[in-house]
N, C-alpha and C positions, 0 to 999 in steps of 0.2 A: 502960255503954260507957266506953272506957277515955280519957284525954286524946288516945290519938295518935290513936284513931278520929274523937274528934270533929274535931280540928285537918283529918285526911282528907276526913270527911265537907264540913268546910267549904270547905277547897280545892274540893273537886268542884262547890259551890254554886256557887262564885264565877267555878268555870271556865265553868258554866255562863252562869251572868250575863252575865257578857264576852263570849259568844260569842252571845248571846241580843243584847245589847247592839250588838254589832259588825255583828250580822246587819241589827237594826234602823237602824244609820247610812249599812252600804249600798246599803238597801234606800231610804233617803229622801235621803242623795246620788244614785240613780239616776234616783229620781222629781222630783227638783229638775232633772235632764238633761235627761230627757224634756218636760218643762212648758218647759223652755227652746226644747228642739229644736221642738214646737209652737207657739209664739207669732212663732220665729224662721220658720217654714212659712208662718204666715201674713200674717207683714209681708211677706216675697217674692213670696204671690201677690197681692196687694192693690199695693203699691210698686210690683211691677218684671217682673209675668207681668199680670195683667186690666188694670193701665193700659197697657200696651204693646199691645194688642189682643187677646188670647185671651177669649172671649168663652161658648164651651162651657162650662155649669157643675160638666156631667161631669170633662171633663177638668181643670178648676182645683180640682174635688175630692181629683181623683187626685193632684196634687201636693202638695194639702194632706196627704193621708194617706200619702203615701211617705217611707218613712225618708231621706233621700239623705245622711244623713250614714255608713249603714250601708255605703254603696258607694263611699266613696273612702276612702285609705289614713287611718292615724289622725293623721299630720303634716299631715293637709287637714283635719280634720274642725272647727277652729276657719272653716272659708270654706267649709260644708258647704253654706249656706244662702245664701252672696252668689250673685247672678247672673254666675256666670263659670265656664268649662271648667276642668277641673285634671286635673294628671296621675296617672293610676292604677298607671305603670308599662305596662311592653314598646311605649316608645314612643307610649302611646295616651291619651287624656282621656276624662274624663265629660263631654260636652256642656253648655252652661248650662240652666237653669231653663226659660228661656226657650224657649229652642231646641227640646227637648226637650218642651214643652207646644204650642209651632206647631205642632211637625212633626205630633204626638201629636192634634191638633184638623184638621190637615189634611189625615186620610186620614177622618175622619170616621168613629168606631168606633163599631159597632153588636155588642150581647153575642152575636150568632149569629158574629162572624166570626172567619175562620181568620187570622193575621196570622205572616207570617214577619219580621225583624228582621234584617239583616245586622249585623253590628257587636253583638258583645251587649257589649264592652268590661267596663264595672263590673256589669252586669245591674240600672243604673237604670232605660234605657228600657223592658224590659221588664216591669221591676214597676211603671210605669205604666201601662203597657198593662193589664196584667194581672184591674184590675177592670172595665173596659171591653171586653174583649174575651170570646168564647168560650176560646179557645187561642191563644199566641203559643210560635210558634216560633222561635228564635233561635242565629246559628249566630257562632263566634269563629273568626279563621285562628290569634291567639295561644295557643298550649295553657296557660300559665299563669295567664293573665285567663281564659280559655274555665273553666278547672278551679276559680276559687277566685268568678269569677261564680255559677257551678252550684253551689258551694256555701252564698253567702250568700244567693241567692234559696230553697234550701231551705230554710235555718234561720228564715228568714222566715216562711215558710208559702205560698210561693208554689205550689201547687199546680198552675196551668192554663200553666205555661210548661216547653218543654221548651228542651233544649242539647244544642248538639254541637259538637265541633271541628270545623273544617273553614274550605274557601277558599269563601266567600260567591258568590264570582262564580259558581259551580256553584249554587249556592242548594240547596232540597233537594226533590229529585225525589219520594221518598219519600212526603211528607205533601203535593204539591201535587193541586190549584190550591187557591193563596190569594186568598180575599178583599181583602186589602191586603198590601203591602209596604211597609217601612219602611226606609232604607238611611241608615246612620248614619258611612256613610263614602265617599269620592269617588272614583270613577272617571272615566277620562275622557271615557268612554261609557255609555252603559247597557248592562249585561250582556247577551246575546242568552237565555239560561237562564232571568233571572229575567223576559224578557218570556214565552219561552211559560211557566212558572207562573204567572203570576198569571192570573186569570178573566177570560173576556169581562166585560167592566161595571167590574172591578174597579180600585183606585187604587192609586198606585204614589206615594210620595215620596223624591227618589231628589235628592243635591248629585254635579252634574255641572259635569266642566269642569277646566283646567290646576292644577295644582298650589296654590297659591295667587289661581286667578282661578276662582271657582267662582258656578254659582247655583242655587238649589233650585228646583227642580222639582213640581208636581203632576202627576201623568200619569193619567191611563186611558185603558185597554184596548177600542179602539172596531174591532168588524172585524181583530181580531188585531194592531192595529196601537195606539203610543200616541201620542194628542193632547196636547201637551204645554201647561205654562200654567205661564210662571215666577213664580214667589212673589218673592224678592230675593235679593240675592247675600249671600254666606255664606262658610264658612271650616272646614273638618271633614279631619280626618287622612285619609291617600289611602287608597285601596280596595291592600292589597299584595297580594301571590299573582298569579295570570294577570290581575289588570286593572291590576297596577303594569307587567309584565315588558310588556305591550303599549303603554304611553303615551307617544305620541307627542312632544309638548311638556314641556320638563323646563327650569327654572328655574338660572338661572345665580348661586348662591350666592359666585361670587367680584365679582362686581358689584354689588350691590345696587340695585337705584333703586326709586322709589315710580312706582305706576303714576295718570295722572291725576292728579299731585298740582297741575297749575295747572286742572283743571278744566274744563276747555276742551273734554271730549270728553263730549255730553250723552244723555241715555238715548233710545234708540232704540223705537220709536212702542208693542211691547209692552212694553215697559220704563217706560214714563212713566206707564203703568197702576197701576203699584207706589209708594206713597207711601212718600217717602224714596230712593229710587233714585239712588244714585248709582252711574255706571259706574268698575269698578277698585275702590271700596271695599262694608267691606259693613256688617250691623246697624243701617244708619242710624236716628236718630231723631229727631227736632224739626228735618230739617236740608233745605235747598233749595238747588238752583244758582242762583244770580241771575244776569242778565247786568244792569246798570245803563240801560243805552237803551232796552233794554224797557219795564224796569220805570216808567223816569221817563215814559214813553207812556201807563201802564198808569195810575197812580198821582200824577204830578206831579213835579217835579223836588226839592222838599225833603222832607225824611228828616222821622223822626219829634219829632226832638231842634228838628227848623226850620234846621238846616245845610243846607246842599247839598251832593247827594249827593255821594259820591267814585267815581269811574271804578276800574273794578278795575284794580288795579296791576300785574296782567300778563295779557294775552288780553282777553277780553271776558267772561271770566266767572269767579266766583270763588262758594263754600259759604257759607250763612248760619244760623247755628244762632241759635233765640228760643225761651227757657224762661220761664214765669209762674212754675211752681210749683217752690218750693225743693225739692231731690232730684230731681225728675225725669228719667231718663234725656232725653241728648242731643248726640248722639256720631258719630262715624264711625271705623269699622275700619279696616286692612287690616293683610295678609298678608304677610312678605319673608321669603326665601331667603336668608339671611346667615351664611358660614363662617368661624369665628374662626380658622383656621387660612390661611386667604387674606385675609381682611379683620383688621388691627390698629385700627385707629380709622376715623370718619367726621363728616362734619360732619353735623349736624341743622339744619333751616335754613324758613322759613317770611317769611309777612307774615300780618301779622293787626292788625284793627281791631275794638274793642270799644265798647259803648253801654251804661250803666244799667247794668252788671255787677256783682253783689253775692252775695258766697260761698254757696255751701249750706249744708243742715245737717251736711254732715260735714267734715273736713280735708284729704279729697281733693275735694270740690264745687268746685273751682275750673277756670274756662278754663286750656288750656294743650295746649300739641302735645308728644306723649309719645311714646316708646318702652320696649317691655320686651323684653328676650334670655332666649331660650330655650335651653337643649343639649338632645340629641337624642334624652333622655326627657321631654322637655318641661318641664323643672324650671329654675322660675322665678330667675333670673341676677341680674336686678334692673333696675332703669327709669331713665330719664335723662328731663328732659322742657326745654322751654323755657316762661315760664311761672312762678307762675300770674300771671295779668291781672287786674286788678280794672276799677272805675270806667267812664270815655267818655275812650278815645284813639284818635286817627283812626290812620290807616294806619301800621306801621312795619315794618321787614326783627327780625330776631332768626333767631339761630345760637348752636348752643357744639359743640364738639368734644366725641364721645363714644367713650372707649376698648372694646374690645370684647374681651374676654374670650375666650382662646384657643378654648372646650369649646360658645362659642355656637356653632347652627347654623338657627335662626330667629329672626324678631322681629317682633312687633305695633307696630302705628302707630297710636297714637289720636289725636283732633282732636276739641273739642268744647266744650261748656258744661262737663259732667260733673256735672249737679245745681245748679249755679250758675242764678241767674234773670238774664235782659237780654240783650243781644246780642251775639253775635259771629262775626265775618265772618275765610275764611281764604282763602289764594292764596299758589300757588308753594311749595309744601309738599315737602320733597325731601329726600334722602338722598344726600351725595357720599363717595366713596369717597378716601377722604387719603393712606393710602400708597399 
């Protein structure tokens, strides 16, 4: 064999090798993802899905084993696994974790059932469905989410779930009556369609209500009619097509105001059935209205510290959020309508009084009254907050002026612990509009 053969011959070895080689680094970079993306599954269901209350072990399986970072884009996939919505594009989100596993545990799936899904958005919910149920059906109004859903639930190996385009409000004649319905988007009614599909017996979970004032719903189909039985209020993108072009109440984004933000307006008698209920806001957790006269009736006139108490500093009543355990959610939502093209800045503005207040284990674990801006793909603008609190201070006012960013056209309002342990009480919570 001649030198330039063998010199060949060795290249060829070597290209092999490297390619041998290179196969085995990304084969064990992938598998180092993977072990991550699982361990990351299951601090989320353990943290911040079974402590929050889901309780079916089916369905906290299904989440364990659902890829979710396979269903948002790959700029999200570092917050694959936080509990929070994010945006997938045409205007729409994936649901949180959370949300997602309520809604998921509270139609109560059985492997015989037929399940239609309005919203297949990323085609999460339906790949949790998916080992729970017989068949899910699921249908998109956006054709571009509707098309690249259909496709990564196939690559998947999601076999028992179908898709189609189309305007959800029609639902789909075709394959009904269902067993359960899932509605992963708001309308301001319930579709008259998707009540004769579903079955006598059958359950419907369905976020119903104005724009940003919504509450989720369990319903079944009793004598053709549904019994309804609200869960808690909530926050999900609106139902478009014929259940947008019909709804009545429409949100004035050149005003902005928080709704409920002194608290004053308290949950009405099926309402108070729901632990955490606050009216106007939604996701509650660890959190209660107080009114102060009550309470010192109830309990005695000195606080826990041995002060006497403080009279809420505006109305009769004011939210009281108390966390033991470090990281534990403990929070309150809500929703605003805010056009950066009408609105330039606004004031952020609040009172709040804190007890034994000591960070969490993260960087954001701290109290504080926050805001994040959205534009109208839903893509995160960035947060303004007042904040954060530590230590035991009784009552004070706190404001700052927050600029608003031309391309906003919504924004979240958070109030809370936020993983922080000890206490903290809020009133007069508001949003003014400056110029």
């Amino acid at each position: 064999m001649s030198f330039s053969n063998d010199v060949a011959a060795f290249s060829k070895f070597i290209g092999i090798f490297g390619s041998l080689v290179l196969a085995f680094l990304i084969r064990s970079e992938q598998t180092a993802a993977d072990d991550l993306y699982t361990i990351l599954r299951e601090r989320l269901v353990e943290d911040r899905i079974a402590s929050a209350g889901v309780k079916d072990s089916r369905v906290l399986d299904a989440i364990r084993n659902t890829e979710r970072h396979e269903f948002v884009p790959k700029s999200q996939r570092e917050r694959a696994y936080l509990d929070m919505a994010l945006p997938i594009g045409g205007s729409q989100t994936i649901s949180s974790p959370f949300t997602v596993a309520s809604m998921t545990e509270a139609i109560e799936p059985e492997p015989t059932d037929k399940v239609l899904e309005i919203g297949t958005g990323s085609g999460y919910q339906a790949a949790v469905l998916s080992p729970l149920v017989e068949h899910v059906y699921s249908i998109e109004i956006v054709d571009e989410l509707g098309r690249k859903a259909a496709e990564t639930l196939s690559r998947l190996g999601y076999e028992n779930v179908s898709t189609r385009i189309g305007d959800g409000f029609l639902g789909w004649p075709d394959a009904a009556p269902f067993d359960k319905i899932i509605v992963t988007c708001s309308p301001e009614s319930v579709p008259l369609p998707l009540i004769e599909q579903l079955r006598e017996g059958g359950l419907m979970i369905i976020p119903v209500g104005q724009r940003y004032q919504q509450t989720l719903y369990r319903m079944q189909k009793v004598d053709g009619k549904l019994v309804r039985q609200a869960l808690h209020p909530t926050l999900f993108v609106p139902m478009t097509g014929e259940a947008e072009e019909g709804r009545q109440q429409l949100p004035d984004p050149a005003n902005p105001v928080v709704i409920n933000g002194n608290f004053e307006t308290l949950p009405t008698a099926e309402q108070s059935s729901t632990e955490d209920f606050v009216p106007g806001w939604y996701y509650g957790r660890q959190v209660r209205q107080v009114t102060p006269s009550a309470e010192s009736e109830s309990e005695g006139s000195q606080s826990s510290s041995g002060s006497a108490r403080v009279t809420a500093p505006e109305g009769a009543t004011f939210v009281r959020f108390e966390n033991e355990t470090a990281g534990l959610s403990s929070h309150l939502l809500q929703g605003i309508a805010i056009d950066g093209r009408e609105v330039s800045m606004i004031r952020l503005s609040g009172r709040v009084q804190i007890e034994n207040v000591k960070i969490g284990p993260n960087p954001d674990s701290v109290p504080m009254i926050a805001i994040s801006l959205y534009d109208e793909q839903r893509r995160d603008l960035g947060a303004f907050w007042l904040g954060p609190f530590r230590g035991t201070r009784s009552w004070r006012d706190v404001s700052r002026l927050v600029r608003i960013p031309h391309q906003t056209r919504e924004a979240i309002l958070r109030i809370g612990l936020f993983g922080a342990t000890g206490k903290a009480e809020f009133d007069a919570v508001a949003i003014e509009k400056v110029d």
